[in-house]
N, C-alpha and C positions, 0 to 999 in steps of 0.2 A: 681170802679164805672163804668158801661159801658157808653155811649156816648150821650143814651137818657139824662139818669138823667144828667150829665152833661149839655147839651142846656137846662133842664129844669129849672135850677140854672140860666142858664145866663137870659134866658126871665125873672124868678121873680126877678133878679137883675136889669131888663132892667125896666119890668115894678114899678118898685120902683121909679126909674129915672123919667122916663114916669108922674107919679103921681105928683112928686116933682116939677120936669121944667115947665112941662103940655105947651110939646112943639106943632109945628105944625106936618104938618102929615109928611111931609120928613124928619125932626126931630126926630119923633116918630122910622121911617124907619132903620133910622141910629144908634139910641139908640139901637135896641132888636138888630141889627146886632152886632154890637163893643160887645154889654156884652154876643153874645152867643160866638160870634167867638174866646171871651176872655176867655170863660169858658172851650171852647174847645184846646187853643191853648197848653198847659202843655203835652197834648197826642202829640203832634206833634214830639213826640221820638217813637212812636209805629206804626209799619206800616199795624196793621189790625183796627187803630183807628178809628175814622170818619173824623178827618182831616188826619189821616197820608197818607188814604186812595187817596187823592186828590192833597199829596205833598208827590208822595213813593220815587223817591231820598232824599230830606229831611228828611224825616222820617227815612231812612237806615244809615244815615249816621251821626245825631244826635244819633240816637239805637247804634251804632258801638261806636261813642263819650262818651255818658253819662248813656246809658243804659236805661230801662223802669223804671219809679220813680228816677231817679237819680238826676242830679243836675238842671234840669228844674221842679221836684217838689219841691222846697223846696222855705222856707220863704226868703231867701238869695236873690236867682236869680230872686223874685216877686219885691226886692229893687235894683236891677240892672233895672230890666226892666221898672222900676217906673222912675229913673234918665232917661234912655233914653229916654222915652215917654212922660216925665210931660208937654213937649210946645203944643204937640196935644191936638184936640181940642177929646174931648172925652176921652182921654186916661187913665181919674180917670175910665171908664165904664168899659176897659179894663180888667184894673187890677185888678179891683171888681170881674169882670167872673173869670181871672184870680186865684184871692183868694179866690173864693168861690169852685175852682174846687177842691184846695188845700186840702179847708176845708172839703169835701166829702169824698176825699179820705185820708183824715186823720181817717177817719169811717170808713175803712174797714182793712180787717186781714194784708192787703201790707203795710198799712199806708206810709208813706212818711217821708226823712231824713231832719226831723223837725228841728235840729238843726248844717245843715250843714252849712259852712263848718267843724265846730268843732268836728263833727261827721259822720259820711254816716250810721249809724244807722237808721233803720227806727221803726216813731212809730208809732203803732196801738191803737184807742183807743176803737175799736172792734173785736169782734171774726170772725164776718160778710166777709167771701168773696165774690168777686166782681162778678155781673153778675146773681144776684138772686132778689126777690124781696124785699130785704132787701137795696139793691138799692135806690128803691122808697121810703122806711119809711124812710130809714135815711135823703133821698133828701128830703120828705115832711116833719119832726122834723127840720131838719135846716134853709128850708124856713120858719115856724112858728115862729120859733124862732130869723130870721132876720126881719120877718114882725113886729112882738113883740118889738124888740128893736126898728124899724126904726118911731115907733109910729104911 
């Protein structure tokens, strides 16, 4: 999934938020940022990402550590990063972009090592490589279908 569709997840994660709290406007501010910056943050191993882009030591040296899709994508280290962050104030926003970046690219051909540690397996639940506009459909079917469930 390239970098758009990814912030485009975290905004209609944000604006879900947004709807629900139906905060004030620096509120507001703070919400669409935490849930795109969350959606964004799993790239943070790749240094032609859009955040790796603006952290390229980090980026190089998470890439050297865990590799691209490695152990920053998966459901494991989304429960790491949930325990370290539960006291912040926003930090369920996070982990939502966070999850949802997951779940994107759980849709494409790279898929993600869904059940690591037990595995470094990655699974794909499409044929769909990344960086087409199959991007878009799968980002706009997942948002329908988070909008769907969120009632």
């Amino acid at each position: 999934m390239n970098g758009t569709a990814h912030a485009i997840m975290g905004a209609c994660i944000g604006s879900l938020a947004i709807q629900s709290i139906q905060p004030d406007v620096q509120e507001t501010a703070m919400i669409m940022c935490v849930s795109v910056v969350g959606a964004l943050a799993p790239d943070i191993e790749n240094v032609h990402s859009i955040i790796g882009r603006r952290f390229p030591i980090t980026a190089r040296i998470l890439n050297f550590l865990f590799g691209h899709r490695g152990a920053l994508h998966t459901p494991a280290f989304l429960q790491v990063l949930w325990c370290l962050l539960y006291r912040f104030r926003f930090s369920w926003l996070f982990c939502s972009g966070y999850a949802g970046h997951l779940l994107q690219d759980l849709f494409t051909a790279g898929g993600i090592p869904l059940f690591f540690p037990f595995s470094s397996k990655k699974v794909s639940l499409s044929p769909f490589r990344t960086g087409g506009i199959f991007d878009y459909v799968i980002t706009f079917l997942l948002i329908s279908l988070i909008y769907q469930l969120a009632g």
